[in-house]
DOVEX-832765 format. One record per residue: residue in one letter; x, y, z of N, C-alpha, C, O, CB in turn; residue number from 1. Coordinates in steps of 0.2 Angstrom, whole numbers. Glycine has a CB too. Layout:
BEGIN
  residu   n.px   n.py   n.pz  ca.px  ca.py  ca.pz   c.px   c.py   c.pz   o.px   o.py   o.pz  cb.px  cb.py  cb.pz  num
       A      X      Y      Z      X      Y      Z      X      Y      Z      X      Y      Z      X      Y      Z  NUM
...
This chain:
BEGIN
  residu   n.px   n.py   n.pz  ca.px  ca.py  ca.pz   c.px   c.py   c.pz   o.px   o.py   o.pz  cb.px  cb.py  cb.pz  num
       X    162    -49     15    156    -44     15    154    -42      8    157    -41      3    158    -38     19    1
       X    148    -43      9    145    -40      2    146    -34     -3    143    -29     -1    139    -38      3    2
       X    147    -34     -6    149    -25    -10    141    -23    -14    137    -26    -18    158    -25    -20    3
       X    140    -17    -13    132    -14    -15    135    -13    -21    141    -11    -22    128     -6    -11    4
       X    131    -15    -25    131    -12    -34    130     -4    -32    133     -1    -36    122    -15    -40    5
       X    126      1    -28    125      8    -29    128     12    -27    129     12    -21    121      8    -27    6
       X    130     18    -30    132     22    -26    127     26    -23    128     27    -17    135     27    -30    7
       X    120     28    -25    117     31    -19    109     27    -18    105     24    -22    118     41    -22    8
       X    108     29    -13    100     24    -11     97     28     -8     98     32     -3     99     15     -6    9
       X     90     26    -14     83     32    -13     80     29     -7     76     32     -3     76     34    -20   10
       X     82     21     -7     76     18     -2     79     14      0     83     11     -3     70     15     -4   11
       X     78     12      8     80      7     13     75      5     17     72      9     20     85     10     17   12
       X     73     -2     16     67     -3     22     68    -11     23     71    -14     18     59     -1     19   13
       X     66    -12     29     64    -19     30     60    -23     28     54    -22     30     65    -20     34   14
       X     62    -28     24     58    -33     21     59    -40     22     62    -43     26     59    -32     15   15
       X     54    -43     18     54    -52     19     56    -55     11     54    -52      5     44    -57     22   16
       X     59    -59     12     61    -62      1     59    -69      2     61    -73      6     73    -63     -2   17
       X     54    -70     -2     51    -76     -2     55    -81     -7     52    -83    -12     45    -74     -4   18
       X     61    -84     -6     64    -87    -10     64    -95     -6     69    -95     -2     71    -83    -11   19
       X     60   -100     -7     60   -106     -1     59   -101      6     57    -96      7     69   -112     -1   20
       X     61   -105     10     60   -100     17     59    -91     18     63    -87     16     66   -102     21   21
       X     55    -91     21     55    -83     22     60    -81     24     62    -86     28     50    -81     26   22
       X     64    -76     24     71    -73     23     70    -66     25     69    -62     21     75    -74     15   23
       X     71    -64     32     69    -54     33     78    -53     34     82    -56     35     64    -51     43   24
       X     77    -46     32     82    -41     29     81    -36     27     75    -34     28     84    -43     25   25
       X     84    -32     22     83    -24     21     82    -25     11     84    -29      7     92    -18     25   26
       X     78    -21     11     80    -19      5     81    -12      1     76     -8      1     75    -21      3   27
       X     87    -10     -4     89     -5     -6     88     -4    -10     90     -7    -15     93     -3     -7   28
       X     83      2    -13     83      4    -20     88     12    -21     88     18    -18     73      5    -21   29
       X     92      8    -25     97     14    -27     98     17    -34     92     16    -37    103     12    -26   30
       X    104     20    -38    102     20    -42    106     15    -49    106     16    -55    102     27    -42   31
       X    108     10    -46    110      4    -50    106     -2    -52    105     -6    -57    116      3    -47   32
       X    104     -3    -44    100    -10    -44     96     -9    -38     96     -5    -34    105    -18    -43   33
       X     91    -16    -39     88    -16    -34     90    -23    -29     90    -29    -31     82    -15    -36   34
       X     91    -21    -22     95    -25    -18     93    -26    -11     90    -21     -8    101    -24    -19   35
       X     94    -33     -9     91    -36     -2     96    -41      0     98    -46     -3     82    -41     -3   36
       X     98    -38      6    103    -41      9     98    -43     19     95    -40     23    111    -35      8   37
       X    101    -51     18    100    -55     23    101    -52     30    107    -51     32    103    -60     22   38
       X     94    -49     36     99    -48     41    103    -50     46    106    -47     50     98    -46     42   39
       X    103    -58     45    105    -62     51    113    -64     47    118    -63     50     99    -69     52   40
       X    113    -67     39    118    -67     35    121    -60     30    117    -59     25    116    -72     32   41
       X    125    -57     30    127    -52     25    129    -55     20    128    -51     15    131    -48     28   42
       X    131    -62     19    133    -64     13    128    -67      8    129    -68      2    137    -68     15   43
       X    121    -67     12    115    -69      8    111    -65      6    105    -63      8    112    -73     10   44
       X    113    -63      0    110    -57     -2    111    -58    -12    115    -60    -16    115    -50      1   45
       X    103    -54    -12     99    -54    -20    100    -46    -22     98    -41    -19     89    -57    -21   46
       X    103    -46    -29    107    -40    -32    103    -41    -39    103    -47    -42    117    -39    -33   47
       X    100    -37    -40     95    -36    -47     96    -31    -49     94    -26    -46     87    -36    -47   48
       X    103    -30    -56    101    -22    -58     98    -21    -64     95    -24    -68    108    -18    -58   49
       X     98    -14    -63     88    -13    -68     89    -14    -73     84    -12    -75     81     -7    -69   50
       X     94    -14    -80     97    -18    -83     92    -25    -86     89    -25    -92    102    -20    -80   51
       X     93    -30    -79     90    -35    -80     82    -36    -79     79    -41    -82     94    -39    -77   52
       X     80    -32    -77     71    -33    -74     70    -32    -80     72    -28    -84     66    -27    -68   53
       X     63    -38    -81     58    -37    -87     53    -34    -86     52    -28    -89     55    -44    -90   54
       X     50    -37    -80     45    -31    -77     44    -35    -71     46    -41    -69     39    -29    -81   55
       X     39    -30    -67     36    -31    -61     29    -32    -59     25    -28    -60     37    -27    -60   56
       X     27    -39    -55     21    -41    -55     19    -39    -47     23    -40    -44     21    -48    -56   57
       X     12    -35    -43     12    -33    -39      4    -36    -37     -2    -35    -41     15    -26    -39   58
       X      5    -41    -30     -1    -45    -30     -5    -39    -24     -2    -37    -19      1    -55    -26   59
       X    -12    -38    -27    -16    -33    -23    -22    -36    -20    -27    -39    -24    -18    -29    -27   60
       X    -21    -35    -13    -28    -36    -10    -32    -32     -9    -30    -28     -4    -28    -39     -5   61
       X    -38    -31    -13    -43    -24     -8    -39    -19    -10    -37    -18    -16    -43    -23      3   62
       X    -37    -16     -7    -34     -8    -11    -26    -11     -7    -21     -8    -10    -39      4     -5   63
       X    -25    -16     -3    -17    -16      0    -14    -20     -5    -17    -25     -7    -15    -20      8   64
       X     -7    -19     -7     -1    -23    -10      1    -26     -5      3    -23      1      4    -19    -14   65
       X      1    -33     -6      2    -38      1     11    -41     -3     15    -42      2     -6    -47      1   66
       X     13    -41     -9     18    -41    -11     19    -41    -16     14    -40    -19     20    -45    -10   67
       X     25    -42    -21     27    -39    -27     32    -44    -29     36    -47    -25     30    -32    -27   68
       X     34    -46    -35     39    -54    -38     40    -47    -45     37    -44    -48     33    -66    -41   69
       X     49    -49    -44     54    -46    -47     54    -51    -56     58    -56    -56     62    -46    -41   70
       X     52    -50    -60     54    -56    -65     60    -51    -71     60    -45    -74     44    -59    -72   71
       X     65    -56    -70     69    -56    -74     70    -60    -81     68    -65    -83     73    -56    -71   72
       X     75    -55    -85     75    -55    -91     78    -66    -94     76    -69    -99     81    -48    -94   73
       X     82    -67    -89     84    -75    -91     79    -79    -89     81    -85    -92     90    -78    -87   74
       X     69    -79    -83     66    -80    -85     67    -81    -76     68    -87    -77     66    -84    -90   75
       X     67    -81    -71     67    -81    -64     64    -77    -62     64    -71    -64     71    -81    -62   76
       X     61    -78    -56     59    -73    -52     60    -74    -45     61    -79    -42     52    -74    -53   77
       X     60    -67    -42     62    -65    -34     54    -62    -32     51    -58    -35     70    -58    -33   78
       X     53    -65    -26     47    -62    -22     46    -58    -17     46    -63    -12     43    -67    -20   79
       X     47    -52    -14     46    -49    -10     41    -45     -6     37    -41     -9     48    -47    -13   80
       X     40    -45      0     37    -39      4     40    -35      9     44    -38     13     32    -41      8   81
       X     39    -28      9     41    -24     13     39    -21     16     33    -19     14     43    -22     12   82
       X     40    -19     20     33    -12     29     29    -11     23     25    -15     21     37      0     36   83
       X     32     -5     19     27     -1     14     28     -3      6     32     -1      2     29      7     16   84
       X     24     -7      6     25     -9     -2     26     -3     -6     31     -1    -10     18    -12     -4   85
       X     19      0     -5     17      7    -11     24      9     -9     27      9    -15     10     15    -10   86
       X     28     11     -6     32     17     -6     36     15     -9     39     18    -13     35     20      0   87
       X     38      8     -9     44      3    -13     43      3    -19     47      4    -23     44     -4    -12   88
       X     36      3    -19     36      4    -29     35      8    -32     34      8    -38     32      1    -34   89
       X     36     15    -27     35     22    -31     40     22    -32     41     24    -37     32     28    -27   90
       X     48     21    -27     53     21    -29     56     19    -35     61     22    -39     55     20    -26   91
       X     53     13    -35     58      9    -40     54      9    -48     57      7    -53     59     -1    -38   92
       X     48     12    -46     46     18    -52     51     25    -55     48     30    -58     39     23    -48   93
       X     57     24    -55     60     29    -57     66     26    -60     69     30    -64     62     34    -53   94
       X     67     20    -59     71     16    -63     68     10    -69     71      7    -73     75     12    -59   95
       X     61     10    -67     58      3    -72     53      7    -72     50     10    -68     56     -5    -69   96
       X     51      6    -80     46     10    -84     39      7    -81     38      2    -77     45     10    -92   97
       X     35     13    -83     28     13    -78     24      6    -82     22      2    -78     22     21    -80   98
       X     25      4    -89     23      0    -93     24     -9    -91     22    -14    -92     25      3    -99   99
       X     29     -6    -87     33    -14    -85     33    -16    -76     36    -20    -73     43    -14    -89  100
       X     27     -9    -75     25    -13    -68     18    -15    -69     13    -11    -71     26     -7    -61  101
       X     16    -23    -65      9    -23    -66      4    -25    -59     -2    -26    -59      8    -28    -72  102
């Protein structure tokens, strides 16, 4: 079974990870990393902690955030959507500076 990097999580919601096939599951924003675990597999799960985020790219339609890609510092990227975008990135606005979300 997976071990969370967090001790405590501001956010929990269900999402889709756009990594090759669409992949639904939950995503945690805590206060170590940010993390999405598979719900069909528990073992397939993406641990980002904020450490490593360079910054954040957030694709906007019209006034809706349709999704958001995680870029990290070794040069990869994770792509994400969840029910509520905005809420996701108001959260994760308290571990990644405002300057390094775009």
């Amino acid at each position: 079974m997976a071990q969370s990097m967090n001790n405590s999580v501001d956010l929990s919601i269900k999402a889709t990870s756009f990594q090759g096939i669409g992949t639904y599951g939950d995503v945690l924003v805590g206060n170590k990393a940010f993390e999405f675990y598979n719900e069909r597999n528990p073992e397939d799960y993406i641990q980002i902690p904020w450490e490593e985020i360079d910054y954040i790219s957030a694709e906007v339609i019209g006034k809706k955030i349709t999704r958001f890609a995680i870029f990290i510092k070794q040069g990869g990227h994770f792509s994400f959507s969840t029910r509520d975008n905005k809420k996701t990135l108001r959260a994760v606005r308290e571990y990644v500076p405002e300057d390094r979300l775009l």
